[in-house]
C-alpha positions in Angstrom: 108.2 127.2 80.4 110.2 125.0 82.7 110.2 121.4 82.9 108.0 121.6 86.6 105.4 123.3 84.5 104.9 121.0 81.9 101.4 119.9 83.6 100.5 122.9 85.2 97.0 122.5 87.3 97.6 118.6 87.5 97.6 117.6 91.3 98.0 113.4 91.2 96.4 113.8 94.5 93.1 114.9 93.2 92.4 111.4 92.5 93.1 109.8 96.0 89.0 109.5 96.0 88.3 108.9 92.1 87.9 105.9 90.5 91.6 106.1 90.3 92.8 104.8 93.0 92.1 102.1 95.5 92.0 101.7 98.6 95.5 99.6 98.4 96.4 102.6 96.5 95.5 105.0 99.4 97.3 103.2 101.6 100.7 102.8 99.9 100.2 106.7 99.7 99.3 107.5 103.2 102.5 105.4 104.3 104.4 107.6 101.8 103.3 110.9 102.5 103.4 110.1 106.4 107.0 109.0 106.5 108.7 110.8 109.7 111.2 114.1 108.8 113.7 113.0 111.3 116.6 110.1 111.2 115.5 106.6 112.8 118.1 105.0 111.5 120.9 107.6 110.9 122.3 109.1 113.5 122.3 112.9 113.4 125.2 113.5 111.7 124.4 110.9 109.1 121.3 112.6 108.6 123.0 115.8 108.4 125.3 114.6 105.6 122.7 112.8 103.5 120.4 115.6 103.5 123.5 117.7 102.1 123.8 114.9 99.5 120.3 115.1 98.7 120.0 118.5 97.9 122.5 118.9 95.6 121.7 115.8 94.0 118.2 117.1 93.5 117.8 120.4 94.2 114.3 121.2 94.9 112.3 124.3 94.0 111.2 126.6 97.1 107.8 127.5 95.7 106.8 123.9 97.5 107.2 121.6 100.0 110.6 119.5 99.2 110.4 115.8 98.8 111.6 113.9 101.8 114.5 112.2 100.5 116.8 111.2 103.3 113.4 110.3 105.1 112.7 108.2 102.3 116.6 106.9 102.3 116.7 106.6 106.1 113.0 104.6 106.5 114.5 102.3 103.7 117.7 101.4 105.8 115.4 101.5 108.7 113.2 98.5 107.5 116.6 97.0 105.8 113.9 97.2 102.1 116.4 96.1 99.8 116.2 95.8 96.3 116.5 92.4 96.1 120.3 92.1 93.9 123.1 94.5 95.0 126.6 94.7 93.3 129.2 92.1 94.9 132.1 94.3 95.3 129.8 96.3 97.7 128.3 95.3 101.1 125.0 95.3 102.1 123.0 98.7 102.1 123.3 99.6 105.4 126.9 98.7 105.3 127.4 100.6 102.4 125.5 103.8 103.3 127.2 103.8 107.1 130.6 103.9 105.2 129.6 106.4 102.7 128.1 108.6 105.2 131.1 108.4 107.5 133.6 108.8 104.0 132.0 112.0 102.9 132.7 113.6 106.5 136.0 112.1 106.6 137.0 113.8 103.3 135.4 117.1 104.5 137.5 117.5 107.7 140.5 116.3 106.0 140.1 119.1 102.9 138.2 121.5 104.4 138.2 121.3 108.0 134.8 121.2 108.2 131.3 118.9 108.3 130.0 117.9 105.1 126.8 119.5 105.7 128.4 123.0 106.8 130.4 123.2 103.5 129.4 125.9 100.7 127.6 124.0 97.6 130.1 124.1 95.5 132.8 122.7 98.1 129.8 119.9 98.2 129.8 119.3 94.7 133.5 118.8 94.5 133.8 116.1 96.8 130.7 114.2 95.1 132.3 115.1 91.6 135.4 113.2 93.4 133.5 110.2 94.5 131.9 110.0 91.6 135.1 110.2 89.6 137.2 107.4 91.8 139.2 110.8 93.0 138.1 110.1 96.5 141.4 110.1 99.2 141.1 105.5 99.4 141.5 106.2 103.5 138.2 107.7 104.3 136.3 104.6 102.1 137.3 101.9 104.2 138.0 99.2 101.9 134.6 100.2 99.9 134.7 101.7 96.2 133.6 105.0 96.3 132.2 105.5 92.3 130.9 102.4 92.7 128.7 103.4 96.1 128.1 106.5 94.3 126.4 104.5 91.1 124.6 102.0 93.0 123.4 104.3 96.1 123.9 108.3 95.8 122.2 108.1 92.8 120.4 104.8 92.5 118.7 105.4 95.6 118.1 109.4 95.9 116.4 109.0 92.5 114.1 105.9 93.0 113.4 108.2 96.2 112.5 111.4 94.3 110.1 109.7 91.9 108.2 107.6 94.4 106.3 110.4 95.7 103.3 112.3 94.6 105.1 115.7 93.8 107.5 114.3 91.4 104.1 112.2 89.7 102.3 115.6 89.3 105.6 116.8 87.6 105.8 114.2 84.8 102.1 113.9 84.5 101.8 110.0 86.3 98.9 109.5 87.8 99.7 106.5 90.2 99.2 102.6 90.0 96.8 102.1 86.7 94.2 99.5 89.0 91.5 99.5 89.3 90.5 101.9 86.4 93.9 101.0 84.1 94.6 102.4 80.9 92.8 102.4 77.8 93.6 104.3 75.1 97.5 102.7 74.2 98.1 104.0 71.2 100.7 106.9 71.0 99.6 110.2 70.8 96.3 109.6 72.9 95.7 109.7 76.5 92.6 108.9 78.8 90.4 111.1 80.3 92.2 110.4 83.6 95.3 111.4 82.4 96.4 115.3 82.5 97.6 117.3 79.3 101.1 118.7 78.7 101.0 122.2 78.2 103.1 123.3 75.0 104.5 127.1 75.0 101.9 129.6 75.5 99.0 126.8 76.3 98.9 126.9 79.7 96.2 128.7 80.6 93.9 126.1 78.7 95.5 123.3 79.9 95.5 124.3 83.7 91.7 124.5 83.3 92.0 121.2 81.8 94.5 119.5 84.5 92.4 120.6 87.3 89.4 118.3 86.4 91.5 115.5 85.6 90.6 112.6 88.5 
């Protein structure tokens, strides 16, 4: 068993007209699952590069539709959404993600002589691992810390991204905003009627059955 089937038969969107959810509900989720698959923001390049990012960040399983992550990322810059506190010896998020965005294709030409996004995975990883690591080359950051940028934003913000959309919900068994039906049963070890079952080794046949009449 792998850790996507862990709540197999549970679709959070099965309760989009259940006493679940709301309508404020269904229209945080509309937005969400409505967001546009192309830069706004970005330009293309950008886009091209943060994709790249994304997906080795997260990689995402074929066997479904991938959640939109640099749609998410670039809507966010888009609106300037920010999270309300942001590290000083960083500048602001658009700033931050311009200069990353433009650092990572720096360092690609200048090792490999190539885009960022045209690169092999592995030749991806390695310059992340370098960010991530303060191995970056300092000329292609512009002033801006690149462990830092990748802390705070590749994987602050690719995360928070991932996990504010339905797919991942159905994944660790969430079933959305708790109003107006909330939770009752608190204790450990119990669950709601609402809420799906994990499947255990060998159990998923039973608990599919069970996850598909969850709303």
């Amino acid at each position: 068993m792998t850790e996507r089937d862990r709540y197999p038969g549970y679709d959070v969107l099965a309760k989009r007209h259940s006493l679940s959810w709301n309508d404020a509900t269904r229209k945080v989720m509309d937005a969400r699952l409505g967001v546009p698959r192309e830069p706004r923001f970005l330009s293309q390049l950008e886009w091209d590069t943060l994709v790249a990012i994304c997906e080795r960040i997260i990689p995402q399983p074929k066997s479904r539709p991938p959640v939109p992550l640099a749609a998410y990322i670039d809507q966010k810059l888009k609106n300037d959404a920010r999270n309300g506190f942001r590290n000083a010896a960083l500048p602001s998020q658009r700033e931050a993600w311009k200069k990353g965005l433009a650092a990572f294709e720096a360092e690609a030409h200048l090792r490999h002589e190539h885009s960022f996004h045209s690169l092999k995975g592995e030749q991806q990883d390695e310059l992340l691992h370098r960010a991530e690591t303060g191995q970056s080359d300092v000329s292609v950051w512009n002033g801006m810390d690149a462990s830092l940028f990748f802390s705070e934003h590749i994987m602050s913000d690719i995360i928070a991204a991932y996990y504010a959309h339905p797919t991942s919900w159905s994944e660790i068994g969430f079933g959305g905003p708790a109003g107006p039906r909330g939770y009752v049963r608190m204790q450990n070890g119990r669950r709601d009627p609402w809420e799906p079952v994990e499947a255990g080794p060998g159990d998923e046949t039973r608990v599919r059955r069970e996850n598909q009449r969850v709303r």
